[in-house]
PAMI-387082 format. One line per field, with one value per residue (C-alpha): x, y, z. Coordinates in steps of 0.001 Angstrom, whole numbers, padded with zeros to 6 digits. Each point is the difference from the previous one (the first is absolute). Example, Ala and Ser with C-alpha at 12.3 -4.5 7.8 and 13.67 -1.06 7.14 Angstrom:
x = c(012300; 001370)
y = c(-004500; 003440)
z = c(007800; -000660)
% end
This chain:
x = c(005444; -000342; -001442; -000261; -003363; -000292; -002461; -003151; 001122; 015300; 000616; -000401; -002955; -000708; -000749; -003256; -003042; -001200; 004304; 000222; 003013; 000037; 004052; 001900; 002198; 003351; 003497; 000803; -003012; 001696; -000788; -001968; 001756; -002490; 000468; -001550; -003588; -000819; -003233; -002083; -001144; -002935; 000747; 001190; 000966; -002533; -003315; -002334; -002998; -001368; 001550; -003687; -000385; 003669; -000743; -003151; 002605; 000543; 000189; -001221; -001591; -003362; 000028; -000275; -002834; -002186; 000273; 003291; -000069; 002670; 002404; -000993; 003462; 002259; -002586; 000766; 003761; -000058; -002366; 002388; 003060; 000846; -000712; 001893; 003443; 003732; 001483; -003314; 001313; -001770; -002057; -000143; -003031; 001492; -001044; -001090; -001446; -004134; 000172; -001532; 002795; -001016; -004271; 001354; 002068; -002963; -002489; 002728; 000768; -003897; -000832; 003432; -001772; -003138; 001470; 001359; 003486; 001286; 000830; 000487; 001108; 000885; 003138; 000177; 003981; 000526; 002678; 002482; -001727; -003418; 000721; 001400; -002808; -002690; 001988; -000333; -003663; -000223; 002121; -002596; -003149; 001163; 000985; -000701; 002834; 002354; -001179; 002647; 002649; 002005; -001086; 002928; -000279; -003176; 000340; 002879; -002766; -001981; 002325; 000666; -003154; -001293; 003085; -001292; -003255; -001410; -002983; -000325; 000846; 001260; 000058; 002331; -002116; 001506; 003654; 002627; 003398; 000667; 002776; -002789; -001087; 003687; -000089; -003246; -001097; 003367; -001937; -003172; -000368; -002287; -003823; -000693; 001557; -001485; 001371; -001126; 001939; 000248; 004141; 000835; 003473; 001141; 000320; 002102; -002549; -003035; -001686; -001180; -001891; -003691; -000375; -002870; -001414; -003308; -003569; -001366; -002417; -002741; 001182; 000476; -003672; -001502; 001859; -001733; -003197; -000197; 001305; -002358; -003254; 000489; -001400; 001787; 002384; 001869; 000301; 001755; 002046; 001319; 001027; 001584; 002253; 000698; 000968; 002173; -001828; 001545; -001676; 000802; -001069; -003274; -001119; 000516; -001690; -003100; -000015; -000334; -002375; -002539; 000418; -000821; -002027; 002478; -000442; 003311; -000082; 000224; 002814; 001614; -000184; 000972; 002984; 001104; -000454; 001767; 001763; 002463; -003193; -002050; 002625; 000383; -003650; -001200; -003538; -002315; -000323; 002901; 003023; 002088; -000225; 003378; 000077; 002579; 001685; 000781; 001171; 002014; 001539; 001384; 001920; 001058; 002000; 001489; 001312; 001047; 002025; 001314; 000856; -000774; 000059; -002325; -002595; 001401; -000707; -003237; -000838; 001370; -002137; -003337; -000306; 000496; -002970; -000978; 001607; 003075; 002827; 003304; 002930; 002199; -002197; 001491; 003960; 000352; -002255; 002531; 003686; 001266; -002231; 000971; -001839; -002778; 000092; 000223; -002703; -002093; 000670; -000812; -003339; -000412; 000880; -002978; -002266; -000460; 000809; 000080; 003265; 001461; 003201; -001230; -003307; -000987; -004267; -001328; -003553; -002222; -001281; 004022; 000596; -002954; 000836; 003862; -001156; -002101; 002962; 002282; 001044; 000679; 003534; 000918; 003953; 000767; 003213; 002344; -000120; 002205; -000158; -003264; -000816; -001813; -002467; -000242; 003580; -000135; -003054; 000284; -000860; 001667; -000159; -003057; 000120; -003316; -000289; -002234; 002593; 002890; -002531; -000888; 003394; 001061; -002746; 000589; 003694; -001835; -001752; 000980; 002651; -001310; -003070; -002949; -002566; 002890; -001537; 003150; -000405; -003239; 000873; 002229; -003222; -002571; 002595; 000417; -003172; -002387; 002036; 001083; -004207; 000186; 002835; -001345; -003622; 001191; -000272; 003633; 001147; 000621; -000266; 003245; 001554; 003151; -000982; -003929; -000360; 002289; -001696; -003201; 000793; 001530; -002857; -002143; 001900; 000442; -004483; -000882; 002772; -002380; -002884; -001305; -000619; -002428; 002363; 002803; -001654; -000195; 003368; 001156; -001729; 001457; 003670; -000846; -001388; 003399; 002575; -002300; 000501; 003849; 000876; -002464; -002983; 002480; 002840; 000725; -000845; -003010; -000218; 000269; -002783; -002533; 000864; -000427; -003325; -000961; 000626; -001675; -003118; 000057; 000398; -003149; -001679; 000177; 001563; -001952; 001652; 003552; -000059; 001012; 002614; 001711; -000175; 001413; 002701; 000953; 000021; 001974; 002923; -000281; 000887; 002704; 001729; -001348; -001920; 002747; 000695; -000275; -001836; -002570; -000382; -001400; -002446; -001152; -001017; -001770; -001783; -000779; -001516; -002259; -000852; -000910; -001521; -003074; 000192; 001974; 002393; 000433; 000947; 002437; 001413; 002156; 001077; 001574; 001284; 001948; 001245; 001332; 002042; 001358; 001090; 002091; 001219; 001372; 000406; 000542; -001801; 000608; -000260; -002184; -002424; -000109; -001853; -001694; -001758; 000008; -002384; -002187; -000708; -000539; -002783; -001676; 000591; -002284; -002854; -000227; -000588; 003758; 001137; 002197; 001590; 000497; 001870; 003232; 000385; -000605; 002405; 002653; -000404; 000546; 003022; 001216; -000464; 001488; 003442; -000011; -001402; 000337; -002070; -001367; -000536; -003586; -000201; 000727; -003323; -001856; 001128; -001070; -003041; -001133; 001028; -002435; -002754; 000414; 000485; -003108; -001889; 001413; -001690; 003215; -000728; 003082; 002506; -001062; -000234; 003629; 000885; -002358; 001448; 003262; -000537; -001694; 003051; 002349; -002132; -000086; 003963; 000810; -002290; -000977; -004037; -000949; 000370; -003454; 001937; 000411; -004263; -000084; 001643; -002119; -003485; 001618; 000983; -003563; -001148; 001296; -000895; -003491; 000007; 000637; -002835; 002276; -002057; 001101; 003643; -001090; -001242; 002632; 002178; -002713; -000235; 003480; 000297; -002577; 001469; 003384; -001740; -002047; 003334; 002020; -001934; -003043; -003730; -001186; 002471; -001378; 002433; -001654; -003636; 001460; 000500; -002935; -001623; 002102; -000295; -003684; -000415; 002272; -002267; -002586; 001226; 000337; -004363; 001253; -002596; -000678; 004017; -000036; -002417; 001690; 003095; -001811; -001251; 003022; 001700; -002553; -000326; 003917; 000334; -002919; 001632; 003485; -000360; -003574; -003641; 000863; 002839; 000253; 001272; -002918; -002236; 001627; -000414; -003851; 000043; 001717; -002257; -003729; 001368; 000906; -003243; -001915; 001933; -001149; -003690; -000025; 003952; -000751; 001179; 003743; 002412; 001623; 004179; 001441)
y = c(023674; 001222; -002493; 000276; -001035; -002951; -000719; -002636; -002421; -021697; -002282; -003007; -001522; -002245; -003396; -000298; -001070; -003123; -001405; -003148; -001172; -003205; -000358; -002371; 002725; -000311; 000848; -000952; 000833; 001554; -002845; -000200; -001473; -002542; -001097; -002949; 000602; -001342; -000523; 000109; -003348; -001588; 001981; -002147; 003307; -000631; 001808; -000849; 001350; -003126; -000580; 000369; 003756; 001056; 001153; 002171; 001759; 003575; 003301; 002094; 003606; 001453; 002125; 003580; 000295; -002455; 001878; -000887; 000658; 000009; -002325; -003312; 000193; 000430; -002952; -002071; 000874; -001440; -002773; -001492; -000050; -003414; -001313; -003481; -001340; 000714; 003376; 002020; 003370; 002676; 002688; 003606; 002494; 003927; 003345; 003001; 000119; -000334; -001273; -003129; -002402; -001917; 000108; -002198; -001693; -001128; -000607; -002524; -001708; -000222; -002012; -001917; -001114; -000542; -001915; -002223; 000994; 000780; 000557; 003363; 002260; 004050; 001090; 003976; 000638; 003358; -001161; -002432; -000814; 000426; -002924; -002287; 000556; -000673; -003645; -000676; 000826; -002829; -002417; 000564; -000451; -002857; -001095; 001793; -001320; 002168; 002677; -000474; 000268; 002791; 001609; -000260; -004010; 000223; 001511; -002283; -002795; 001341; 000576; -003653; -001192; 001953; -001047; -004116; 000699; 001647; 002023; 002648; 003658; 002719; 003529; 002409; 003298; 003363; -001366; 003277; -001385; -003113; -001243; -000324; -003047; -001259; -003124; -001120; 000310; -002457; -002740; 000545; -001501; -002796; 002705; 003073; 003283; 003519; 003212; 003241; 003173; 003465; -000982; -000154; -001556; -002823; -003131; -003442; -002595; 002118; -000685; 002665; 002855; 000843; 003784; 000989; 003255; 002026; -000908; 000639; 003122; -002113; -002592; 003206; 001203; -003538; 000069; 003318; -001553; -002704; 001376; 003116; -000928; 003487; 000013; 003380; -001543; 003313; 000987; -003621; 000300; 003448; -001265; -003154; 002161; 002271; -003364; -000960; -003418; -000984; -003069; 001011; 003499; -000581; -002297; 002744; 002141; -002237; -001102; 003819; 001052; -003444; 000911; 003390; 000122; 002658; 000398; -000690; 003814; 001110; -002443; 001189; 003460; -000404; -002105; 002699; 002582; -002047; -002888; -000580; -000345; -001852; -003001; -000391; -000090; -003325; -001380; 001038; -002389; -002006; 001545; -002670; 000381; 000646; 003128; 000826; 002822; -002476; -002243; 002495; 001541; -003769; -000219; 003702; 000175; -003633; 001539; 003354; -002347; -001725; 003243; 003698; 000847; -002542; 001704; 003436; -001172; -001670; 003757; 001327; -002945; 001011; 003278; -001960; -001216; -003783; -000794; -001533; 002325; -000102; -001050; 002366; 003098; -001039; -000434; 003448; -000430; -001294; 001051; -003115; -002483; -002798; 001551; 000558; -003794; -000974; 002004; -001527; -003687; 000186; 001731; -002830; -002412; 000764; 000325; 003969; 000444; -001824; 000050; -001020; 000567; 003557; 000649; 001010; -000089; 000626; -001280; 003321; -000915; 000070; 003132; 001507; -001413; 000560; 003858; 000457; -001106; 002332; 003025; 003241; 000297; -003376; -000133; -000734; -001702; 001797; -000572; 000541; 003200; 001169; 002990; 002519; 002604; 004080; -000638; 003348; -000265; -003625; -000146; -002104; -004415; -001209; -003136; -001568; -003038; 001652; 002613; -002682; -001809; 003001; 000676; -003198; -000160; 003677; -001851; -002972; 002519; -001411; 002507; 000444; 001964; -001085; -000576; -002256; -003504; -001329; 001001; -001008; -003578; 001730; 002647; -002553; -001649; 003067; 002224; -002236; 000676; 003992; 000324; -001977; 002252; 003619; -001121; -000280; 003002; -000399; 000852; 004119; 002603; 000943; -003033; 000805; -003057; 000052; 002792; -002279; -003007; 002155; 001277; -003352; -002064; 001966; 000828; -003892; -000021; 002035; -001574; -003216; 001671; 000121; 004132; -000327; -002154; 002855; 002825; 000282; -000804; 002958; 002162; -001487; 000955; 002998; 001209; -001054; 001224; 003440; -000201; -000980; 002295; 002377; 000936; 001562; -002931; -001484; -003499; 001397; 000943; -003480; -001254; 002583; -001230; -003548; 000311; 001694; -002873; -002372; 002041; 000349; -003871; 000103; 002232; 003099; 002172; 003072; -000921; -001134; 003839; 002368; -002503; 000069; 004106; -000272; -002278; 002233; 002844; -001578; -001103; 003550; 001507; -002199; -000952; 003034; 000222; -001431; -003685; -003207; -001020; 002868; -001281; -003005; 001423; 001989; -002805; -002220; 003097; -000203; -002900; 000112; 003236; -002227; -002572; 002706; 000593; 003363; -000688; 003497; 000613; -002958; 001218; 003147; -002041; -003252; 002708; 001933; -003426; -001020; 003620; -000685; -003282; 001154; 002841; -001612; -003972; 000799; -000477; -003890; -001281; -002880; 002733; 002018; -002729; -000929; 003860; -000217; -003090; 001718; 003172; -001660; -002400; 003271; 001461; -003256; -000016; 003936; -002038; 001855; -003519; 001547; 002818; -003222; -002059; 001752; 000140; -003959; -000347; 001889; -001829; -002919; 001205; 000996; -003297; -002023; 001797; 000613; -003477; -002328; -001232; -002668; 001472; -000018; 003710; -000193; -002794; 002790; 002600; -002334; -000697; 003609; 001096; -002865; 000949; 003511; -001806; -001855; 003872; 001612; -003371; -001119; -003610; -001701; 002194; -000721; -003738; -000463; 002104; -002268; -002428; 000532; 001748; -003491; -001559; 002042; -000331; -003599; -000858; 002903; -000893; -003629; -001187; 000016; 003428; 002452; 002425; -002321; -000985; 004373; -000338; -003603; 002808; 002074; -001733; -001394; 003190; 000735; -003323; 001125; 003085; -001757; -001946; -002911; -001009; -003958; 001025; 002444; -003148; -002207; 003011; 001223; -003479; -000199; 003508; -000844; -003326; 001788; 002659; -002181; -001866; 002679; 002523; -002198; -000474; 003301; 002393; 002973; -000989; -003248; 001570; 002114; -003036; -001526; 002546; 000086; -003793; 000384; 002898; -002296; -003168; 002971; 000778; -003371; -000299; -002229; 001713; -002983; -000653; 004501; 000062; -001913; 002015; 003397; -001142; -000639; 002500; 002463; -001736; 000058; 003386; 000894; -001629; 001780; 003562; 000917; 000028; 003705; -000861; 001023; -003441; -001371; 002196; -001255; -003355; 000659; 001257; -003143; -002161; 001857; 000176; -003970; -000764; 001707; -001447; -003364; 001005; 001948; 000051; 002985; 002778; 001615; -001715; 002386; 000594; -002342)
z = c(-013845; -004071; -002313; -003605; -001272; -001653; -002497; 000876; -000056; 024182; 002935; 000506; 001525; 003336; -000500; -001005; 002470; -001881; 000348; 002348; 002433; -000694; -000240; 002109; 001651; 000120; 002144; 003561; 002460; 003579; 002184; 002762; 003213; 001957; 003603; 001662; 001394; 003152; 000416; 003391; 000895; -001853; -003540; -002780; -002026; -002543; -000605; 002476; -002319; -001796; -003978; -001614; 001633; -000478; -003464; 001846; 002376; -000608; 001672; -003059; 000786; -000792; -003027; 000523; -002533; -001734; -003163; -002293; -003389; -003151; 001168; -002212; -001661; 002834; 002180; -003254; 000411; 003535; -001023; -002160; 002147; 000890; 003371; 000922; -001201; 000471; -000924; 000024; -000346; 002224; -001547; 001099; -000398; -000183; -000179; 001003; 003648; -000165; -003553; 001728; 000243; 003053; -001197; -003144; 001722; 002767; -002735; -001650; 003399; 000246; -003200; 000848; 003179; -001676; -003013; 002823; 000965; 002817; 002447; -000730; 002575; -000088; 001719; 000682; -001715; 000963; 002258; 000942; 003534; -001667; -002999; 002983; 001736; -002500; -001013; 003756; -000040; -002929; 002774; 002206; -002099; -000924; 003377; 002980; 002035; -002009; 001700; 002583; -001939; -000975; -002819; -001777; 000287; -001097; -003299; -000349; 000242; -002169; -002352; 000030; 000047; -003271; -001913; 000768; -001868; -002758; -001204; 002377; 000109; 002010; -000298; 001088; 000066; -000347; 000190; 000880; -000589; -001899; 002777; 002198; -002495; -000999; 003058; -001416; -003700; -001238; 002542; -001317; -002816; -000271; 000104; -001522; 001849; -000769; 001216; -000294; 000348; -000887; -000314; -003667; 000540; -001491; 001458; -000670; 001992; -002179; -003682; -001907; 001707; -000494; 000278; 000444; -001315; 000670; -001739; -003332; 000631; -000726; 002836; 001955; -000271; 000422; 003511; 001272; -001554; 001903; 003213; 000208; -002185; -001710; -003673; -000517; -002789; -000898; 003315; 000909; -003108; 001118; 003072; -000986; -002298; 002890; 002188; -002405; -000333; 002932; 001612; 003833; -000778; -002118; 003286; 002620; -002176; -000610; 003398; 001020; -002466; 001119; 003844; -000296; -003241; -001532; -003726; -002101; -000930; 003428; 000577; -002284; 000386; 003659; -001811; -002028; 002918; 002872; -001048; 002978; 002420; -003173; -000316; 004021; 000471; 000924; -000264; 002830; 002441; -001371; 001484; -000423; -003790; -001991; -002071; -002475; 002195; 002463; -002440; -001803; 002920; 000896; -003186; -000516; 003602; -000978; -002953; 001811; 002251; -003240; -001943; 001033; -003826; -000930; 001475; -001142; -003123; 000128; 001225; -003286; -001900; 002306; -001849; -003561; -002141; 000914; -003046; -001527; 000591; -002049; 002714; -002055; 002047; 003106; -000632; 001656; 002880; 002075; 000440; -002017; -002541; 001769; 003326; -002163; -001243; 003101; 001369; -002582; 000657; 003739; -001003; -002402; 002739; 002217; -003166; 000337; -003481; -003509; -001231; -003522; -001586; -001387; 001722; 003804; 000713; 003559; 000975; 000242; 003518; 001036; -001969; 002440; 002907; -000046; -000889; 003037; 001950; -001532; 001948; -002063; 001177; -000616; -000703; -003177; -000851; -002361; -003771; -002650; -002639; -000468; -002913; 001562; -002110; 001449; 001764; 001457; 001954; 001279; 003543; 001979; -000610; 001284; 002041; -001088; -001813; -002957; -000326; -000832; -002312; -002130; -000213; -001023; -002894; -001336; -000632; -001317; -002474; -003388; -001911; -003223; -001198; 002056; -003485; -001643; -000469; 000496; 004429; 000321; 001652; 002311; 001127; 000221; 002826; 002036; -001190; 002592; 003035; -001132; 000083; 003404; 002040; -001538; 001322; 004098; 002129; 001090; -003437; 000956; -003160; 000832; -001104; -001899; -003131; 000119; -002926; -001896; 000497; -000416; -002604; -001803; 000775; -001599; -003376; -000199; 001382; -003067; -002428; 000563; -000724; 003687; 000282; 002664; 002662; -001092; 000918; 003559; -000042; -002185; 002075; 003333; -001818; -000907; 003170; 001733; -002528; 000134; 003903; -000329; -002556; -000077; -002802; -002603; -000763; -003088; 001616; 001222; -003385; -000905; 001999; -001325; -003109; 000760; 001960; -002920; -002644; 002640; -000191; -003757; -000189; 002322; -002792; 003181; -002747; 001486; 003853; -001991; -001976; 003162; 001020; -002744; -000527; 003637; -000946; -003043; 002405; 001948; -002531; -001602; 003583; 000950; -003174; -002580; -003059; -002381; 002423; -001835; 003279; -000511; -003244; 000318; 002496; -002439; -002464; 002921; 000743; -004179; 000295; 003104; -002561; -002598; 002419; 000366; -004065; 000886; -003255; -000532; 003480; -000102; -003085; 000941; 003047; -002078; -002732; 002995; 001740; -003800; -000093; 003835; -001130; -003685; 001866; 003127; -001043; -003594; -003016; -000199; 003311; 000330; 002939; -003497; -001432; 002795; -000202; -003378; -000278; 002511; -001750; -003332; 002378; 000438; -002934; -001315; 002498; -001394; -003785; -000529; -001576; -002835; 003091; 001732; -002720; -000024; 003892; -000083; -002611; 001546; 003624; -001758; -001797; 003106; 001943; -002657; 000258; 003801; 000867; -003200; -002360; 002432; 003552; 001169; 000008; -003738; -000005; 001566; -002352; -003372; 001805; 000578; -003596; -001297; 001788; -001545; -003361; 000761; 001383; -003589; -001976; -001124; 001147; -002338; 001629; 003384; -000376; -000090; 002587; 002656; -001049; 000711; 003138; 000986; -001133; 001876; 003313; -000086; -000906; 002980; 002886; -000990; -001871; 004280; 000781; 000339; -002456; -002494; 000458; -000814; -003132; -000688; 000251; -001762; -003189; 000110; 000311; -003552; -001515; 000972; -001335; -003272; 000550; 000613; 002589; -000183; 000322; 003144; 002204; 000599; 001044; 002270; 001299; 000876; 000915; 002866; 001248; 000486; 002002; 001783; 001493; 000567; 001476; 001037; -000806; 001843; -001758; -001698; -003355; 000734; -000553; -002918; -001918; 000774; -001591; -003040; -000696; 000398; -002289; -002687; 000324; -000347; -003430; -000833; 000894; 002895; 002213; 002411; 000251; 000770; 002490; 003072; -000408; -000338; 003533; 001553; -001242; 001715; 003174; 000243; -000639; 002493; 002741; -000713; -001343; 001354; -001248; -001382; -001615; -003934; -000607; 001922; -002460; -002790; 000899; 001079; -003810; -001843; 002092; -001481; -002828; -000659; 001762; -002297; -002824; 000961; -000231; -003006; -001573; -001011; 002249; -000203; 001494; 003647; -000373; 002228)
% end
């Protein structure tokens, strides 16, 4: 990477939970084909249980726990479904096995029974034979003597008798296929019918779908509260965001940790360690207790019976970030799209994943379950072109599921520079899960596309301002491309030098300096003295020079990087220019301004004929001769000059763009040096809202303009208006470049120095 130095300066949603089915449905209902009941002597066929207790009848279970919290919206979704009259549409409860479908379900049947309905009875759907079943149950607790019948008759009866009155309700719990309930739900429609399933298919006989999701972490925490006793707030919060929030979960958990007074940190240690043998773990003493392996391992052979590459993908997705990932990652997973559409939808069927028209997410208690399950030479189903980086020393394809995914997102890497603006939507889809699949132990050095991705990631880390996150990533890639290629490669050369700027960003320049000697070395060796390549490594190395106020160290190397580049590109290529401007930066922090002038000048000249008069290089060019304007006194001339550079910035990369907030400091960093201090703060003020949007409120620039804006209201003897942003300014650019950064000096300095103004006003004012 070279730099020249520049002056200070989707889809659609699912209905939404509160939605009621309260439309008349509509379309011929597959009829159900009745027989005449005989009766054994002495029945009437009518309930033999007397008509004040038939409302009282019901079969409902016991709750699994007592405690049941953050559901008020979804009870109030139920409470308001109507429960009498002709055409009542049924209403279904989905989602995600253990996100407590059937514990709302049996708290709403409870206040139903309480609020005087009823009956209410609770049929077990899982099956065909299982929903006939539970309607003959209701035949016989209503009258015994149906007991005799077959069951099929029975149901049948029941059937008929719910549709003659009103006000009661049935549910169908954990309903598999929707055929099962195709003979019944067009008959019953005179009470209120609830079904839960993890099934999200639609249905003709069913209203609008409540899909259910996990708790609010707050909801989440309450739960383990109540369940265990524990006070330990942090601890519960860490393990409710390792659960996922996941109702089922966070009660086997709590029930563990109160039977064998486990604190939530060791559960969750043990959680992280073991998680197969975690999640299958039921209570002590309660054996009988469901656990989300069990569960899990239900649904995922139902869908391995449905698709094989369903759950070849929902591998793929384990090793992914719990996060929404673009659909567009997957096209090649698969041999064709459609198989991976398909895939998709019978995942999204049994509620494994959530799916929209451009987004894929997968529950993190799935994602660790499915990868515990995963054997490391799981086939992998062929996919269509992938690039490949270090062709020569690829081994051979590896089968596992993390290998396909980091393949898949090094393709999903966007194309274009990884610091232009213009990508970062596209990162901040695929950065979350590229952090996720680098982090598992499957994920081999060797990997043909983890340098690349390494190595990407981080470029784009820093670009944002976030050095610390991109370090241990540059020096992951660099430790494999050293390995691959060996310790004397240009690309190794590459990854010096970026480790190098990472560590410079980090203000490391001491650690950054060898690196980038190494990485001249290096280009010297392999593509000689006179390269253009080995000239640019000689001005980075420049500048970590001048990073430790070696100037006259840096300045032979930027003079002999500006003779590689006339004598090889030419003397007006725009990598001239680019060497020019950095020499004449030198040249000025050696007090050289008038030695400087001319080389400013003539980059300039240069990148108006090479690039036009209104390229952004050009803006750079104009802005660097005005600051040397500004050095030599000449304030007039170097007025102009800002402000065209501003002008050229904004009408070529838009009044958004973090460039454009550059030249915005800039220009008020002229105004100010003409004591124009009033004409300074509104460009400061913008300069620091763009900023603040584009590259976020922890961003180093961010912090830079803090500081300027606070050193203008300064000026202006708007101490009390200073002093906040002085503050921030320093605690942002603790956090991301170090307590012994020079920046965080500098800021340590602004903020004395504006405190003492507002004691005294009397002390110089710090350059911000």
């Amino acid at each position: 990477m070279s730099g020249e130095i520049v002056p200070s300066a989707s889809g659609r949603r699912s209905a939404a939970a509160g939605s009621n089915s309260g439309v008349v449905a509509t379309g011929d209902h597959n009829q159900i084909e009745y027989r005449t009941v005989v009766l054994p002597a002495g029945s009437v066929g009518t309930a033999a249980v007397p008509d004040d207790a038939v409302a009282r009848v019901n079969n409902l279970p016991t709750p699994d726990s007592a405690v049941f919290r953050g559901r008020d919206e979804a009870l109030a979704v139920l409470e308001a479904l109507p429960a009498a009259g002709a055409g009542v549409v049924a209403q279904s409860v989905r989602g995600l096995g253990g996100v407590g479908k059937s514990t709302l379900v049996l708290h709403h049947a409870r206040r139903f029974l309480a609020a005087g309905g009823g009956p209410v009875w609770w049929v077990d759907a899982e099956s065909a034979s299982k929903v006939m079943a539970g309607l003959a149950g209701l035949a016989t607790a209503l009258n015994p003597v149906h007991a005799e019948l077959p069951l099929e008759e029975a149901a049948q009866w029941a059937v008929v008798w719910l549709q003659g009155r009103s006000g009661w309700l049935l549910v169908l719990d954990n309903m598999e296929d929707p055929a099962d309930l195709t003979p019944y739900l067009g008959h019953l429609t005179t009470g209120q019918v609830v079904i839960t399933t993890r099934r999200d298919l639609p249905w003709r006989d069913v209203g609008t779908p409540l899909r259910l999701d996990t708790l609010t972490p707050e909801a989440a925490v309450d739960v383990l509260r109540e369940i265990t006793g524990s006070t330990d707030t942090a601890g519960l919060a860490s393990l409710a965001e390792e659960l996922g929030y996941l109702p089922l979960a966070l009660q086997q958990a709590g029930a563990y940790l109160a039977q064998t007074r486990t604190s939530p940190g060791d559960y969750l240690a043990q959680l992280q360690q073991d998680p197969d043998g975690v999640l299958a773990t039921a209570t002590p003493g309660d054996p009988q207790q469901r656990t989300i392996a069990q569960l899990w391992s239900v649904t995922l052979s139902a869908v391995q019976t449905a698709d094989p590459h369903a759950v070849h993908l929902l591998r793929i997705l384990a090793y992914c970030a719990p996060d929404p990932l673009p659909r567009a990652v997957l096209d090649t997973a698969l041999e064709t799209r459609r198989a991976v559409d398909h895939a998709l939808g019978v995942l999204a069927a049994y509620s494994m994943i959530a799916l929209t028209e451009t987004t894929v997410t997968v529950h993190r208690l799935v994602q660790t379950l499915v990868r515990t399950t995963t054997h490391p030479a799981a086939p992998t189903p062929p996919r269509r072109g992938m690039r490949r980086l270090l062709p020569d020393r690829r081994p051979p394809a590896l089968p596992h599921p993390s290998s396909t995914i980091l393949a898949l997102l090094s393709e999903a890497i966007p194309s274009d520079s990884p610091e232009d603006v213009q990508t970062w939507p596209a990162w901040q889809m695929v950065l979350p899960h590229i952090q996720a699949v680098v982090s598992h132990d499957e994920i081999v050095d060797s990997h043909p596309d983890l340098a690349f991705v390494l190595g990407q990631s981080a470029f784009h880390l820093s670009a944002r301002g976030q050095a610390t996150q991109a370090l241990p990533l540059e020096e992951r890639a660099l430790a494999i491309t050293q390995t691959a290629l060996g310790p004397n490669h240009p690309d190794t050369a590459t990854c010096l030098n970026n480790l190098a700027t990472t560590l410079s960003a980090l203000g490391r320049h001491t650690e950054a300096l060898p690196l980038k000697e190494r990485a001249l070395a290096i280009a010297e060796a392999t593509l000689g003295p006179d390269h253009p390549a080995t000239a640019i490594r000689l001005n980075n190395l420049a500048r970590t020079l001048s990073d430790l106020d070696r100037h006259s160290d840096a300045l032979p190397l930027d003079e002999r990087a500006l003779a590689i580049a006339e004598a090889t590109l030419g003397p007006d290529h725009p990598t001239t220019a680019v060497c020019l401007g950095n020499l004449a930066h030198t040249l000025g922090t050696l007090d050289r301004h008038s030695d400087a002038l001319p080389l400013d000048e003539r980059a300039l000249v240069i990148s108006e004929a090479a690039l036009g008069p209104n390229h952004p290089d050009t803006a750079i060019r104009l802005n660097n001769l005005a600051r040397t304007f500004s050095d030599l006194g000449r304030l007039a001339e170097a007025l102009p000059l800002a402000e065209q550079a501003l002008a050229i910035t904004e009408a070529a990369l838009g009044p958004n763009h973090p460039t454009t907030a550059l030249h915005l400091g800039n220009l008020a960093h002229t105004f100010s040096d003409l004591g124009r201090h009033a004409e300074a703060l509104p460009l400061e003020q913008r300069a620091l809202a763009i900023t603040q949007t584009a590259l976020g409120p922890n961003h180093p620039e961010t912090s830079r303009h803090l500081g300027n804006l606070a050193h203008t209201f300064s000026q202006l003897g708007r101490h009390t208006e200073a002093l906040p942003l002085a503050e921030q300014a320093l605690a942002i650019t603790e956090t991301a470049l170090g307590p012994n950064h020079p920046d965080t000096a500098l800021c340590l300095d602004n903020l004395a120095t504006l405190r003492s103004r507002l004691t005294d006003d009397g002390d110089d004012d710090a350059s911000v």
